[in-house]
C-alpha positions as CSV (number, residue, x, y, z in Angstrom):
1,X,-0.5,-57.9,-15.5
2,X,-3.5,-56.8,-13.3
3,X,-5.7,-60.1,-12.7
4,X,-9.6,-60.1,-13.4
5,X,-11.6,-59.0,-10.6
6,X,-9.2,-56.4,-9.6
7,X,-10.5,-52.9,-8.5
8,X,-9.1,-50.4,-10.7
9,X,-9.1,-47.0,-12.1
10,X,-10.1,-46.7,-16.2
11,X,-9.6,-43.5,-17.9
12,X,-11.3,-42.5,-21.7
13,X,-12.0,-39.8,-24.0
14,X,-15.7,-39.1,-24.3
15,X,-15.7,-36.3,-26.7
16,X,-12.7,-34.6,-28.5
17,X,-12.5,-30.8,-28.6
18,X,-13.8,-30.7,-32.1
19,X,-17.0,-33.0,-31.1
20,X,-17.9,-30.9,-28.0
21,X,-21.6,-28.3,-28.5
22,X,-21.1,-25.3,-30.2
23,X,-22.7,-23.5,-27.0
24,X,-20.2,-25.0,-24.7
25,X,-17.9,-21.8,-23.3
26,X,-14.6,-21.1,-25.9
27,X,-12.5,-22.3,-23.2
28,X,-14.4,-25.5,-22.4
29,X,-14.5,-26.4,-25.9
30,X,-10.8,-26.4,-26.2
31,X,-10.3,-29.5,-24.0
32,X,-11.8,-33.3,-24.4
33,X,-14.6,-34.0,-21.9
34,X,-12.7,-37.1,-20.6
35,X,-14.3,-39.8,-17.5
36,X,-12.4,-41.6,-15.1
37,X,-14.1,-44.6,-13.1
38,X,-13.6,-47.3,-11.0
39,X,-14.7,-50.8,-11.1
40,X,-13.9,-54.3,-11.3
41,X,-12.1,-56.1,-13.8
42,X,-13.5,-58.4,-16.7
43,X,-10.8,-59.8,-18.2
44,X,-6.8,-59.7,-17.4
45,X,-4.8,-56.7,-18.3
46,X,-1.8,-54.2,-18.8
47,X,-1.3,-50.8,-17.1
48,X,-1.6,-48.4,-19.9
49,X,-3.8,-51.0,-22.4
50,X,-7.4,-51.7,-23.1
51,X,-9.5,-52.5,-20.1
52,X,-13.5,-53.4,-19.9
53,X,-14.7,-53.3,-16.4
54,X,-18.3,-53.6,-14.5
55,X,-18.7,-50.5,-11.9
56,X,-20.3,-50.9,-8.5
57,X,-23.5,-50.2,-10.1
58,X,-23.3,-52.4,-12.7
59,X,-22.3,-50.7,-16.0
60,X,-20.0,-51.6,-18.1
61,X,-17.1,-49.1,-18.7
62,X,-14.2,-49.6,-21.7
63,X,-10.9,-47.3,-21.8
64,X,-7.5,-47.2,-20.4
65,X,-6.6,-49.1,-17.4
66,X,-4.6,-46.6,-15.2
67,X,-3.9,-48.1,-12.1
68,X,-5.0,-50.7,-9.7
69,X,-6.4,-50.8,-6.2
70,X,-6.8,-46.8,-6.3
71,X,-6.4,-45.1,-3.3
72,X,-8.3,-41.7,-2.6
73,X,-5.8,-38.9,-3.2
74,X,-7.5,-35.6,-2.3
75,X,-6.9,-33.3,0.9
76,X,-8.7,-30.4,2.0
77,X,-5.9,-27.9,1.2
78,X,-2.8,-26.6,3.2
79,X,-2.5,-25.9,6.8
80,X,-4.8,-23.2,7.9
81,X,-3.8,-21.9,11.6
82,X,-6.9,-19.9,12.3
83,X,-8.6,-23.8,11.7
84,X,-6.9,-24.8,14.4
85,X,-7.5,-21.9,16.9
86,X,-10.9,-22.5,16.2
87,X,-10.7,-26.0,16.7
88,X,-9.0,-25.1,20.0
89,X,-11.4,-22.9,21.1
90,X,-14.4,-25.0,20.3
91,X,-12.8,-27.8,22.4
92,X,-12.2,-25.4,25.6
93,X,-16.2,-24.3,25.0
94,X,-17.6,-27.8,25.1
95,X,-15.3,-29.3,27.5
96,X,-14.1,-26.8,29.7
């Protein structure tokens, strides 16, 4: 059970395939344009079940509570050694 007030990640279907504009690309259309959002809370509630929240800018968001306390999960791609040459090289150049 994740306790009111909690931040936490919703997810929810916003249009299904068959609702999306017929001048949307063929390839867009096949897939549902789906949200993910963060926000606190309202009420009490399961991993996986209904969840209404308030974002940090004050709307209020219903769909599927996902997880909570989300962390940020992106990187900026795998090891590049030229990046670090360069980074290197920049260092010798300004402190050197």
């Amino acid at each position: 059970m994740v306790k009111k007030n909690t931040w936490v990640l919703i997810h929810r279907i916003i249009l299904k395939p068959c609702e999306r504009a017929p001048q949307v690309p063929d390839d867009t259309k096949q897939a549902p344009l789906e949200m993910w959002v963060k926000g606190r809370l309202l009420h009490d509630a399961e991993i996986g079940g209904a969840a209404l929240i308030t974002t940090r800018t004050g709307r209020t968001e219903e769909g599927t509570l996902l997880e909570a306390n989300p962390a940020y999960r992106h990187g900026f791609g795998d090891f590049v050694p030229e990046l670090l040459e360069i980074s290197e090289q920049a260092r010798r150049i300004v402190f050197e």
